[in-house]
C-alpha positions in Angstrom: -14.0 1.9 -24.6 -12.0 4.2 -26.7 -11.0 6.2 -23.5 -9.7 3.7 -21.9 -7.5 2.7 -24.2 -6.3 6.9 -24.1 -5.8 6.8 -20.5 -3.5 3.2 -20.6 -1.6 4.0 -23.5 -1.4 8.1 -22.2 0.2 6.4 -18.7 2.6 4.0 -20.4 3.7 7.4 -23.2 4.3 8.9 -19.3 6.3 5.7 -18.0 8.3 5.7 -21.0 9.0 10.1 -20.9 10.1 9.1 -17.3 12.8 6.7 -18.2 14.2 9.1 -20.7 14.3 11.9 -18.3 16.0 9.5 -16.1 18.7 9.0 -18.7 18.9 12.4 -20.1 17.8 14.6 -17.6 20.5 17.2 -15.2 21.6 15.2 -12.1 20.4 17.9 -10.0 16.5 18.2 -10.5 16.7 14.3 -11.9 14.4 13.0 -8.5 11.8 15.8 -9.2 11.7 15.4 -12.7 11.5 11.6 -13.0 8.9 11.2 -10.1 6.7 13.9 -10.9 6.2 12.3 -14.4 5.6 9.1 -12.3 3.2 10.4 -10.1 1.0 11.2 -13.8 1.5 8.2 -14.6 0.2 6.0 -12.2 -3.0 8.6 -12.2 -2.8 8.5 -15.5 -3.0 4.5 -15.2 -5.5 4.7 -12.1 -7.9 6.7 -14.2 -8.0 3.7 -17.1 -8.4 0.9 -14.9 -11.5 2.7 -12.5 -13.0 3.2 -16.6 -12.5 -0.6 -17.7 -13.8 -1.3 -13.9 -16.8 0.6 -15.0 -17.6 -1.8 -18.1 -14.7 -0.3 -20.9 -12.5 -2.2 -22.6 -10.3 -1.8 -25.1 -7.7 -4.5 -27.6 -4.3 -3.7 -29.5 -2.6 -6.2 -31.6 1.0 -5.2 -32.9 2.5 -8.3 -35.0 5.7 -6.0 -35.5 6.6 -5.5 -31.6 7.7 -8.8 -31.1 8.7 -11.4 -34.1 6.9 -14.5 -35.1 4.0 -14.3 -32.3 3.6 -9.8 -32.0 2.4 -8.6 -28.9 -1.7 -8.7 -28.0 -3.2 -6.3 -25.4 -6.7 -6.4 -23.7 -8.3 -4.6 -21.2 -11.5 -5.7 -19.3 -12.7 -5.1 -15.9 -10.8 -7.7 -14.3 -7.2 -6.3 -15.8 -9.0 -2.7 -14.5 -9.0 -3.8 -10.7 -5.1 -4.5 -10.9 -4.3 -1.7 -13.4 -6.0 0.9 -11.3 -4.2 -0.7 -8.3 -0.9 -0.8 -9.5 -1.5 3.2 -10.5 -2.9 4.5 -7.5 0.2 2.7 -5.3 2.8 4.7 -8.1 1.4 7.7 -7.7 1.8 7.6 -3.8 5.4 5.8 -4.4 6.6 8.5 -7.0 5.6 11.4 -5.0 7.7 10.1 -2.0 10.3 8.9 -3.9 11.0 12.7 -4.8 11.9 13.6 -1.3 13.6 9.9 -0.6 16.5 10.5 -3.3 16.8 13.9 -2.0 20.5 14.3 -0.3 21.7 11.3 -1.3 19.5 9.9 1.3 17.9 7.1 -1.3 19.0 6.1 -5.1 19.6 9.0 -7.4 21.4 7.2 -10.2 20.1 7.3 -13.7 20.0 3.8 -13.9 17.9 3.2 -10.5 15.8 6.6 -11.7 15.3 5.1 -15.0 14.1 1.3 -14.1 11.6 3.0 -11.5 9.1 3.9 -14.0 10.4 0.7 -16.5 8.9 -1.3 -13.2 5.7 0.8 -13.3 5.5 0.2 -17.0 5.7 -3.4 -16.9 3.5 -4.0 -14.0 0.6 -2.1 -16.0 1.4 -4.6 -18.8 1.0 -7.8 -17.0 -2.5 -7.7 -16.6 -3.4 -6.4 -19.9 -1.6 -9.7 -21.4 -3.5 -11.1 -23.8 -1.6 -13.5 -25.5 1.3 -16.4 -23.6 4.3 -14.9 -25.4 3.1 -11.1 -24.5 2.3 -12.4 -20.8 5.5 -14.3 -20.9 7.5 -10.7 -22.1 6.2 -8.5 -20.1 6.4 -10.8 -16.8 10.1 -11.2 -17.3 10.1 -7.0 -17.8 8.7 -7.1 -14.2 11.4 -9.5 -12.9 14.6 -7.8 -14.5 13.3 -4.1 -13.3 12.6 -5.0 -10.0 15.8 -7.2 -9.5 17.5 -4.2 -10.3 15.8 -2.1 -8.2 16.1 -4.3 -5.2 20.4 -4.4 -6.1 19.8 -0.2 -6.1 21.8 0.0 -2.6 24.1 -3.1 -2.6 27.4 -0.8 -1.7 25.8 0.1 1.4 24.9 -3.2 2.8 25.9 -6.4 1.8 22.4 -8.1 2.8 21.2 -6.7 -0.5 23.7 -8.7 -2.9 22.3 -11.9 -1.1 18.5 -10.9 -1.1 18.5 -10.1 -4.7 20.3 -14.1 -5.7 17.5 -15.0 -3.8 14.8 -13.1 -5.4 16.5 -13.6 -8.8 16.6 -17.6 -8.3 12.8 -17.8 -6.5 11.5 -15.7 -9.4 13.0 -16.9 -12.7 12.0 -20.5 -11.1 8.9 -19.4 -11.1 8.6 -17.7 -14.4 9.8 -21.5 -15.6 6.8 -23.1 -14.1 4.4 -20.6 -15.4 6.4 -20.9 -18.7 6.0 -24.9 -18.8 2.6 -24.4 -18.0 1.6 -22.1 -20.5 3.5 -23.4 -24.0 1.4 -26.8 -22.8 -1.5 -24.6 -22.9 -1.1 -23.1 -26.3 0.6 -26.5 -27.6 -2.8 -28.6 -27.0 -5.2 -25.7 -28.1 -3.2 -24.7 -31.4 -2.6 -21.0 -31.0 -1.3 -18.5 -27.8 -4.0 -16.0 -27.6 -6.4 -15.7 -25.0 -9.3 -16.8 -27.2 -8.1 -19.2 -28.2 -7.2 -20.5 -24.7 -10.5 -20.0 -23.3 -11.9 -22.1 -26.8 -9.5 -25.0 -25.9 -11.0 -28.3 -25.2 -8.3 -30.1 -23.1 -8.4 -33.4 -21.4 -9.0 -33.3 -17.4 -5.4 -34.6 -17.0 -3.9 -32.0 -19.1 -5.9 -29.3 -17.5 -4.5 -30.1 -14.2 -1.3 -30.0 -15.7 -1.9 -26.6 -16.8 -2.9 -25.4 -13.2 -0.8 -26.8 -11.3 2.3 -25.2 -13.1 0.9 -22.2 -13.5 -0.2 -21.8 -9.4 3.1 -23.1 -8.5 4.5 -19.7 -10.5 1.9 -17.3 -9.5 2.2 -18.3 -5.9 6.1 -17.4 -6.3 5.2 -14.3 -7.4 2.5 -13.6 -4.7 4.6 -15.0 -1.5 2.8 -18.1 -0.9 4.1 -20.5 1.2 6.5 -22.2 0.7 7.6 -20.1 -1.8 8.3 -17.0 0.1 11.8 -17.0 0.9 13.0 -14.5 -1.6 10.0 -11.6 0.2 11.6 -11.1 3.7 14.8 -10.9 2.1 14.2 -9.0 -1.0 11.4 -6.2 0.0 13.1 -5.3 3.3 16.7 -4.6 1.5 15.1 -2.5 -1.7 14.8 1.3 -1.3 11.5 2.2 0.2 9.0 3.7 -2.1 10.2 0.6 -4.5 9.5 -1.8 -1.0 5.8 -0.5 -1.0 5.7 -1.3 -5.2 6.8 -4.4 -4.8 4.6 -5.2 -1.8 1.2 -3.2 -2.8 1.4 -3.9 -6.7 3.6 -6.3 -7.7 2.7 -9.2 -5.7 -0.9 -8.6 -6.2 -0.1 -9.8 -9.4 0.8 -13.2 -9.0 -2.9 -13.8 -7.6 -4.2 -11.9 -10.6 -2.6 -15.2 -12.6 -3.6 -17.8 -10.4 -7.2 -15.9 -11.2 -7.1 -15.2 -15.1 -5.6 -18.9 -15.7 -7.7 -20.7 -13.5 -10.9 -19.3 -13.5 -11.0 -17.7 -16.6 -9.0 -19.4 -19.4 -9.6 -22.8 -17.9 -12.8 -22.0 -16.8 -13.0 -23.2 -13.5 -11.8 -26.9 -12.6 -12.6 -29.6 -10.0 -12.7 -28.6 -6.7 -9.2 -30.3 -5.6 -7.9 -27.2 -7.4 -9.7 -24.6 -5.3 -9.2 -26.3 -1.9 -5.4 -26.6 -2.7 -5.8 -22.5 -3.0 -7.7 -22.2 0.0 -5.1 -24.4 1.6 -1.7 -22.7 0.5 -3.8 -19.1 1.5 -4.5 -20.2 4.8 -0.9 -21.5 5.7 0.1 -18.6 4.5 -1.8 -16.3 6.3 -1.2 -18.3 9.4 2.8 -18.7 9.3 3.4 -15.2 8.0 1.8 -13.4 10.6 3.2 -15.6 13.1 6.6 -14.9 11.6 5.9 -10.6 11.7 4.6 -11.0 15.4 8.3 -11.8 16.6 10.1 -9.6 13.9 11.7 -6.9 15.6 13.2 -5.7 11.9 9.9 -3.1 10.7 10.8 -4.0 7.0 10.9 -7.6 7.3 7.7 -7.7 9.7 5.8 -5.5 7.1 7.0 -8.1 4.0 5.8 -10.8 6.5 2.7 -9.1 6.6 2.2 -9.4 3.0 2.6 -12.8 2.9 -0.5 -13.2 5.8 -2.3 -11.1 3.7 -2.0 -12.2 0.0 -2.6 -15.7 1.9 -6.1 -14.2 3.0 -6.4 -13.6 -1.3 -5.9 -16.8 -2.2 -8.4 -18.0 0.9 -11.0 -16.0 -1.4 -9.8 -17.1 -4.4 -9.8 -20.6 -3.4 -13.0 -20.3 -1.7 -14.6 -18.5 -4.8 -13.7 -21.5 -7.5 -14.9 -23.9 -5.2 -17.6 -22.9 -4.4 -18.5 -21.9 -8.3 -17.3 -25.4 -9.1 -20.2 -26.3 -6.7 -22.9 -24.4 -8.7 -23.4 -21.6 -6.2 -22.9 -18.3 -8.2 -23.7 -16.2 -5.2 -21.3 -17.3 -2.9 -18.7 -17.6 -5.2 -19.6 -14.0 -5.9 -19.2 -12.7 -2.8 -15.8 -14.6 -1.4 -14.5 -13.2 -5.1 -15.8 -9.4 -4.4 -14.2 -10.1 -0.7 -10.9 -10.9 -2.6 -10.7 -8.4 -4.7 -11.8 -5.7 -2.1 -8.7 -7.0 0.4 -6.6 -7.0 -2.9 -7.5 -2.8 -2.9 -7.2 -2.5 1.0 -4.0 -4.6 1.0 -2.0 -2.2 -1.2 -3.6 1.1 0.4 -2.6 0.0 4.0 0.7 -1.6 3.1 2.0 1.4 0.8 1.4 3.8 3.6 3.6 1.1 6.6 6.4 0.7 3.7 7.2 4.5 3.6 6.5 5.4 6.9 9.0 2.4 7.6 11.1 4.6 4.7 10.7 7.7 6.8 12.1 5.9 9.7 14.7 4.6 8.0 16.1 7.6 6.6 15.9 9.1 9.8 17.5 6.9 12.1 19.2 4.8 9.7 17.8 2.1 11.6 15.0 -1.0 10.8 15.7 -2.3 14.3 12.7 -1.3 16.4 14.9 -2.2 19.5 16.4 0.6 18.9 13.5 2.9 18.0 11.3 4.7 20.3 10.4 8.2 21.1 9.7 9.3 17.3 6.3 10.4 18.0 8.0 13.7 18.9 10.6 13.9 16.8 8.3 12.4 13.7 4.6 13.4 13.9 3.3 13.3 10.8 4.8 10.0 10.2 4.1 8.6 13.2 0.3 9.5 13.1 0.2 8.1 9.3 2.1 4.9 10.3 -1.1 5.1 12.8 -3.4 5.4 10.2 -1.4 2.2 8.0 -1.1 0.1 11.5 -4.9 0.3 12.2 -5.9 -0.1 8.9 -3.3 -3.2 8.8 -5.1 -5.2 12.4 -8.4 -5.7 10.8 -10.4 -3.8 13.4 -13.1 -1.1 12.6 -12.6 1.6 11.2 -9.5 0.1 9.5 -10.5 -0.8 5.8 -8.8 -4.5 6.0 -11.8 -4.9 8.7 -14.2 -4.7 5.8 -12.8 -7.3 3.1 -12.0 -10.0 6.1 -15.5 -9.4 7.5 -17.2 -10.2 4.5 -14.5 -13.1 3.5 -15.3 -14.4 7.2 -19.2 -14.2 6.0 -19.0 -15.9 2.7 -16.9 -18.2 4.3 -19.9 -18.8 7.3 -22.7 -18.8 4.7 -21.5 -21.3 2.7 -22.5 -23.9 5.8 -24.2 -27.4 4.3 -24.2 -26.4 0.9 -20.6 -26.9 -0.1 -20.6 -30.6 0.6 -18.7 -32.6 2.8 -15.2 -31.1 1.9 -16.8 -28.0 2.7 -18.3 -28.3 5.9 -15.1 -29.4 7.2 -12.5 -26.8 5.8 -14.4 -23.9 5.6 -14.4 -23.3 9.8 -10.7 -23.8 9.8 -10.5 -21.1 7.2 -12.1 -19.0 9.5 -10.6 -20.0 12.7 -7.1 -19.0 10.6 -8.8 -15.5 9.5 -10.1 -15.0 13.0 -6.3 -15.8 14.5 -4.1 -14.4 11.9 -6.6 -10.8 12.4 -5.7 -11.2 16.3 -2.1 -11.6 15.6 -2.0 -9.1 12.9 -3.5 -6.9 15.9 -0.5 -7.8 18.1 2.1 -7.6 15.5 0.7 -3.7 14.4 0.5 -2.6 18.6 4.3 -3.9 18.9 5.7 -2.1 16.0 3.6 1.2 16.8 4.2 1.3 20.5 7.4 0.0 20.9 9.0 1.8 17.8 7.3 5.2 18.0 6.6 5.5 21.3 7.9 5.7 24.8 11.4 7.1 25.2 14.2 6.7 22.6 16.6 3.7 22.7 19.3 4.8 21.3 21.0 8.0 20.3 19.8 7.9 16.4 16.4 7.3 17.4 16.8 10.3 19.6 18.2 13.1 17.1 15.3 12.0 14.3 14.0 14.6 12.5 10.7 14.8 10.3 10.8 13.4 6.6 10.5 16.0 3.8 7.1 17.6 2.3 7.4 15.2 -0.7 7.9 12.0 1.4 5.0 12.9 3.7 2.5 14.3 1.1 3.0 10.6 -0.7 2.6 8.9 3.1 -0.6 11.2 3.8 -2.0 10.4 0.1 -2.1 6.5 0.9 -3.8 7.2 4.2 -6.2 9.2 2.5 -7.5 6.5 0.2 -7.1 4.0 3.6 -9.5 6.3 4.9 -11.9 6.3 2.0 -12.2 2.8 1.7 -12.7 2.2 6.2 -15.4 5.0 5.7 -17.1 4.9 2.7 -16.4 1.0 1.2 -19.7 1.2 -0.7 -18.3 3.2 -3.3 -15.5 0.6 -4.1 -17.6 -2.5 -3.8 -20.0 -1.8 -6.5 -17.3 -1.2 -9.1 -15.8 -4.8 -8.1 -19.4 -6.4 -9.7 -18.4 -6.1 -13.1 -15.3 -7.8 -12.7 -16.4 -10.1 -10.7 -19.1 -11.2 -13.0 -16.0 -10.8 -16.0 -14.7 -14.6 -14.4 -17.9 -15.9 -11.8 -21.4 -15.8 -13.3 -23.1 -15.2 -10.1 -24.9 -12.4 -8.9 -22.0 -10.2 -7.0 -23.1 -8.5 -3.8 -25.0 -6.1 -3.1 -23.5 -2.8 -2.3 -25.9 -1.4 0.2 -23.7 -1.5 3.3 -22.3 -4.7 2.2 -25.6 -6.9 2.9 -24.4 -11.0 1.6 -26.2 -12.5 -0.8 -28.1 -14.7 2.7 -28.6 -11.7 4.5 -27.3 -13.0 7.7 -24.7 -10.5 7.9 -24.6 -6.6 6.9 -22.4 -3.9 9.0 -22.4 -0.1 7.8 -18.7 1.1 8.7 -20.0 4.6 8.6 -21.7 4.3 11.4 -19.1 2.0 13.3 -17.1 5.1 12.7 -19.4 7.6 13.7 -20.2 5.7 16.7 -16.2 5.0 17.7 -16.0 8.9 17.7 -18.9 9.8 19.6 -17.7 7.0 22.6 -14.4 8.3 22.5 -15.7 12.2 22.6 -17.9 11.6 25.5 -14.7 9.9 27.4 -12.9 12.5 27.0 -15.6 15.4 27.6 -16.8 13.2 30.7 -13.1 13.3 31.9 -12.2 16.8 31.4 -15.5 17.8 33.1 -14.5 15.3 36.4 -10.8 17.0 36.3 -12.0 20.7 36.4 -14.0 20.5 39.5 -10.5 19.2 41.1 -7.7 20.8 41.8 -4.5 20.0 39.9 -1.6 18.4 41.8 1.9 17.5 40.5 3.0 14.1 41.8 6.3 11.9 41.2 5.0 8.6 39.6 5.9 5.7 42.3 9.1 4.0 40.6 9.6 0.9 42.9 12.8 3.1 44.7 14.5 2.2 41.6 14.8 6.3 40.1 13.7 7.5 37.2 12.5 5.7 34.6 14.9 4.9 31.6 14.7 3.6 28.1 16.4 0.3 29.4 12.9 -0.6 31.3 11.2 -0.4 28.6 9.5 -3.1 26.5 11.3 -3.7 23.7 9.9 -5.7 20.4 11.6 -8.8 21.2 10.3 -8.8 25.1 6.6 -8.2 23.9 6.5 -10.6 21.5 8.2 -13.8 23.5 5.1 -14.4 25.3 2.9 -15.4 21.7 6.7 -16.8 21.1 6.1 -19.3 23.9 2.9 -20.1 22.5 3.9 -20.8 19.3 7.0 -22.5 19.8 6.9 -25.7 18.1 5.9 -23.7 14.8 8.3 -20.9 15.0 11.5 -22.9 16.8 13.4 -20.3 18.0 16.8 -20.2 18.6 18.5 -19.1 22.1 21.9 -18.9 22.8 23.2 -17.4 26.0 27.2 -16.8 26.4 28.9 -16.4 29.7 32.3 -14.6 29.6 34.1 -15.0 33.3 36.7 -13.0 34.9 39.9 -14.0 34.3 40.9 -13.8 37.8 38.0 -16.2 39.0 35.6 -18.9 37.4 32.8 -17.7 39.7 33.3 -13.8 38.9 31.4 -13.1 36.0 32.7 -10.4 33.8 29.8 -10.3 30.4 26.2 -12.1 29.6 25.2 -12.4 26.3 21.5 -13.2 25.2 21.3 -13.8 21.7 17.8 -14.9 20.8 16.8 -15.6 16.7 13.7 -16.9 15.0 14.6 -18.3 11.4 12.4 -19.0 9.2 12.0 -23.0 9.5 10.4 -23.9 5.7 13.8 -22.2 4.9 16.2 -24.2 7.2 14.8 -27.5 6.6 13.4 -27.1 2.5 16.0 -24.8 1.5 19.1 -25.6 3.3 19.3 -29.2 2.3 18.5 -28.9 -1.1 21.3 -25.9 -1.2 23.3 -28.4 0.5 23.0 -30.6 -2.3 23.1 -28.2 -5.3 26.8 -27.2 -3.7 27.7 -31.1 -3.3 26.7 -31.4 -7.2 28.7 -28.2 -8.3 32.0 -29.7 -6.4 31.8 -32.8 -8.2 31.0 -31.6 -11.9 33.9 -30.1 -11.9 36.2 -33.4 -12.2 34.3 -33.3 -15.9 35.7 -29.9 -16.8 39.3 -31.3 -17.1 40.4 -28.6 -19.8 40.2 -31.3 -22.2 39.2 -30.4 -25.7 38.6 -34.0 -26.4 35.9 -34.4 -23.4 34.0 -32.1 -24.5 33.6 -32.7 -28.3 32.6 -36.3 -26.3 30.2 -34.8 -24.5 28.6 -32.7 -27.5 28.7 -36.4 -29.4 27.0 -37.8 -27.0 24.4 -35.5 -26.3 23.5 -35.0 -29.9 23.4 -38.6 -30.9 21.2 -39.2 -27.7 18.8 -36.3 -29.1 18.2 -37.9 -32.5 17.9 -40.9 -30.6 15.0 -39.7 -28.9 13.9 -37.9 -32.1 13.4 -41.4 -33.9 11.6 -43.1 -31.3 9.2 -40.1 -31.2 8.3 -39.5 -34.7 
C-alpha cells in the first residue's frame, strides 16, 4: 500500500520537475530534457497503477490545497487500470516527442514543453479523485492543458484555431453537465467525498438525475455519439505525440466516470441506464468506423477510430451493469474484464497509428493519403510499426484488439435467455455492430496501409520522405512492443483486471487460463493462433521457394493493357477504395458530389477542365450542430439592440434581475 503511494506521488514530483525544466531549462537541450523526465514519469506512474492493480491502495487528504472542501486522493485497483494506462501511453509519447520538437519540426516552446507534462499530471489525477470538488479540479486541469496543447501549432494552420473553439465549447459543456450532476449528488447525501457518495440513500428519481448528467459529460469526454464533434477536429490538428495522449489516455477517461459514478458510487441502477450505454456504444462504434472507412485524412480516420472503439467500451460497460442489474455476477464480470482489457489494447494500438501518422507527417508534411504512397522504402521502420498498429487496430488474430472483442462478442453470446426480454433482443444487435464495425475497421486499416505506404508515390513530398529520428521511432517501436505483448501473451494482463473488476461487480471475473468464459462455450489461446499463423505462412513460403528453384528464372514485362508503364495516376487512391462501402452506406453517410465543367472559350462543346470534388461531412454535425449554431448567431444579432451604451438600461437590468432573485428567494424559503 505504502509503495504505491511512492510510485504515484514519485511520478507526479517527475511531472512537476518537467514543467519547471520546461520553463527554466536552455532552449537548446529543452525537448531532451523535458521528455526524458516524461518518459520517468509515466513509468514512474505505470509502475503505481500495475501495484494498486495488484490489490494496493493508498489515501491523501490535504484540507490546505484547496480552500473550504481540500483536495482527497484514493487509489484502488480500478483508478490502477487507468493510471497505469495513462503512464505507459506517456512514456511512449515523451520518448517520441524528443525527436518530434527536434528542428523545429514540432512545438519547442516553453509554454507547449511545459503543459506537456501539466497534461500528464492532471490525467494521473483524475482517476485518483476522491472527492467532487478534487474530481471537479483536476478535470478542468485536464481540459485547460490539453486545449492548449491542441492551439500549440495554430500559426501554421488555421484549422487548429477552429478545432480548439470546438473542443473548448464541447468540453466545458461537458464539464457543466458532470458539474450539475455531481453538486446534486453531494447536495442530497450531505458531504462531497466518495464515502459519503457511495453511503447516500437517494430517491430512484434523483439517482437517475445523477446519471444521466454525469453520462451525458463523460460521454463528451470519451467521443460518444453525438457528442463527438470536437474529436475529428481537435486530435487531428494537435501535435502528434499529444494526438496519441489525447486519443490513448485521455478519452479513456471519460468511460472511467461513466464507470466510477455509475457503478460504483451509485451502485448500479435499473437497467434503462445500462441499455442507454450499450446503445450510445454501439452507435458509436457503428458511425465512427463508418466515418474512418471513407477518411482519406490519416489523423482524422485514426480519431474516427477512437470513437468506434471507446463505443465498443461503453458496449461492455453497458452490457456489464445490465447484466449485474440482472443478478448475474459472472457475466457482468466478464463483459467488464472485456472492457477493461480493450480499454489497455485501445491505447497500445492507437498510440503506435498516432505517431507513425506523426512520422508521416513530419516527413511529407502531408495527412492526405491521396497523396502518400511509396513510403515503405523511404520509411521502413515506420511503415512496418504502422503495420504492427493497423493489424493490431482490425481486430483479427494476432492483433491484441482481436482478444477484448472476442471475448466482449462471447459475454455478449452467453448472456442468451437469461437477461430477459430486453436482453434477448438487443444483445445480437450488439453483436451484429461488433462483428461489422471489426470488418470495417478491417477495411478502413488495409486502405490507410496500402494506399498510403505502399505502391508508388503520389506526389513529390511523398517521394523525397526520409526516415523519422532514433527518438521518434524508439517511442513508435515501444508501443508495438507492448501491442505485441498483449496479441501474444494476453493471459498476463487479464488476471490483473480481476481485482478491479471485482473493486465495482461482485461476480467472479474470468478465468485467466486462455481466456476460458465463465460458460465455457468459448476459450481461444492466441499463442497458438500465433504460432500456427507462422508456421502456415513459413511453409508458403518454403513450399514456394522450393517450386521456383527447380525453374529457371525469366525476366518478363508485366502485360499493361498497351497503355505503358504503370504510373502513380493508376493507382487506387483512399477515396477510390473506399466509394464502393460508400455506396453501400449511403443513406447513413450522405455524401456530397459536386462535379464542375469549365468549357473552352472558343466552343460550348470543347471542354477545357473537369473537376470532381467529392466530400463526406459528418451529418449529426450538419443537421444537430448547424441549426442550433444557426440560432445561437440569430440570438447574439439581436441581444445587441439591449446593449444601447446606456447607463440607465443597465442599472434596469441589474434592478430587475435582483428583485426577481429575492423574489424567487421568498417563495422558496
Amino acid at each position: 500500500m505504502i509503495l504505491v503511494g511512492v510510485w504515484y506521488v514519485a511520478a507526479l514530483s517527475a511531472c512537476a520537475l518537467a514543467a519547471l525544466a520546461a520553463v527554466l531549462g536552455p532552449a537548446r537541450g529543452r525537448p531532451a530534457l523535458v521528455g526524458t523526465i516524461t518518459v520517468g514519469a509515466g513509468a514512474l506512474a505505470a509502475v503505481a497503477g500495475v501495484a494498486a492493480m495488484g490489490g494496493g491502495g493508498w489515501q491523501a487528504w490535504l484540507p490546505e490545497v484547496l480552500p473550504l472542501a481540500g483536495v482527497r486522493l484514493a487509489i484502488d485497483p480500478l483508478s490502477g487500470v487507468f493510471i497505469a494506462v495513462t503512464g505507459a501511453v506517456t512514456s511512449c509519447a515523451a520518448l517520441y516527442g524528443v525527436g518530434y520538437a527536434k528542428d523545429g519540426h514540432g512545438p519547442a516552446g516553453r509554454v507547449t514543453q511545459a503543459a506537456v507534462p501539466l497534461f500528464v499530471a492532471s490525467m494521473l489525477l483524475v482517476p485518483a479523485a476522491a472527492s467532487v470538488s478534487t474530481l471537479l479540479l483536476t478535470w478542468e486541469l485536464m481540459a485547460i492543458t490539453s486545449l492548449l496543447l491542441v492551439l500549440a501549432e495554430h500559426r501554421r494552420r488555421a484549422a487548429v484555431g477552429e478545432a480548439a473553439l470546438w473542443y473548448a465549447v464541447m468540453t466545458h459543456l461537458g464539464l457543466v453537465a458532470i458539474l450539475s450532476g455531481l453538486f446534486a449528488f453531494a447536495a442530497s447525501a450531505g458531504g462531497e467525498s466518495f464515502a459519503q457518495l457511495r453511503a447516500a440513500e437517494l430517491s430512484p428519481a434523483m439517482r437517475s438525475a445523477v446519471f444521466v448528467a454525469t453520462f451525458v459529460g463523460f460521454a463528451s469526454k470519451a467521443g460518444i455519439v453525438p457528442l463527438h464533434v470536437w474529436l475529428p477536429r481537435a486530435h487531428p490538428e494537435a501535435p502528434s505525440h499529444v494526438s496519441a495522449l489525447m486519443s490513448a489516455a485521455m478519452v479513456n477517461l471519460g468511460c472511467y466516470g461513466i464507470l466510477r459514478v455509475g457503478l460504483d458510487l451509485l451502485g448500479g441502477g435499473p437497467a434503462w441506464w445500462w441499455l442507454l450505454v450499450l446503445a450510445a456504444g454501439a452507435v458509436s462504434a457503428l458511425y465512427g468506423i463508418l466515418h474512418a472507412v471513407v477518411a482519406a485524412d490519416l489523423k482524422r480516420l485514426l480519431a474516427y477510430s477512437t470513437t468506434e472503439n471507446m463505443g465498443l467500451v461503453l458496449i461492455g460497460l453497458g452490457a456489464a451493469g445490465f447484466f449485474a442489474t440482472a443478478g448475474f455476477d459472472a457475466l457482468a464480470g466478464v463483459a467488464l474484464t472485456a472492457a477493461l482489457l480493450h480499454v489497455v489494447n485501445h491505447a497500445a494500438f492507437k498510440t503506435v497509428l498516432f505517431l507513425a501518422a506523426g512520422s508521416v507527417l513530419r516527413a511529407t508534411g502531408t495527412r492526405d493519403l491521396d497523396a502518400l504512397g511509396g513510403l515503405r522504402t523511404r520509411m521502413p521502420y515506420t511503415t512496418g510499426l504502422f503495420a504492427v498498429g493497423a493489424l493490431c487496430a482490425s481486430a483479427l488474430p494476432p492483433g491484441n484488439a482481436f482478444i477484448s472483442e472476442w471475448l466482449l462478442l462471447q459475454s455478449l453470446i452467453q448472456s442468451g435467455s437469461v437477461s430477459g426480454l430486453a436482453g434477448v433482443v438487443l444483445m445480437p444487435l450488439a453483436v451484429a455492430v461488433i462483428a461489422l464495425s471489426a470488418g470495417l475497421a478491417v477495411a478502413t486499416f488495409v486502405k490507410a496501409f496500402g494506399v498510403g505506404f505502399l505502391a508508388r508515390p503520389r506526389s513529390p513530398a511523398a517521394g523525397a520522405a526520409r526516415e523519422s529520428p532514433p527518438a521518434m521511432v524508439g517511442g513508435m517501436a515501444l508501443a508495438a512492443g507492448c501491442c505485441l505483448a498483449l496479441a501474444l501473451a494476453p493471459v498476463l494482463i487479464v488476471p490483473a483486471l480481476t481485482r478491479p473488476v471485482l473493486a465495482v461487480v461482485a461476480g467472479t471475473g474470468v478465468s485467466a487460463r486462455d481466456l476460458i468464459l465463465a460458460g465455457g462455450a468459448g476459450a481461444i489461446s492466441p499463442t497458438l493462433i500465433a504460432a500456427a499463423l507462422v508456421l502456415a505462412v513459413g511453409a508458403v513460403l518454403a513450399l514456394t521457394r522450393a517450386v521456383m528453384v527447380r525453374r529457371s528464372r525469366r525476366v518478363a514485362r508485366l502485360w499493361d493493357c498497351g497503355a505503358g508503364p504503370m504510373s502513380a495516376r493508376m493507382e487506387y487512391t483512399a477515396t477510390s477504395f473506399a466509394e464502393p462501402l460508400q455506396r453501400v452506406f449511403d443513406d447513413v453517410l450522405a455524401p456530397e458530389n459536386d462535379v464542375d465543367v469549365t468549357p473552352a472559350r472558343e466552343s460550348a462543346y470543347l471542354v477545357r477542365r473537369v473537376a470532381f470534388h467529392a466530400r463526406v461531412p459528418d451529418r449529426i454535425e450538419r443537421r444537430l450542430y448547424d441549426p442550433l449554431l444557426a440560432v445561437a448567431d440569430d440570438v447574439g444579432i439581436r441581444a445587441r439592440r439591449l446593449a444601447n451604451g446606456s447607463v440607465h438600461r443597465y442599472l434596469a437590468f441589474g434592478f430587475c434581475v435582483l428583485t426577481g432573485a429575492l423574489v424567487v428567494l421568498a417563495v422558496i424559503e
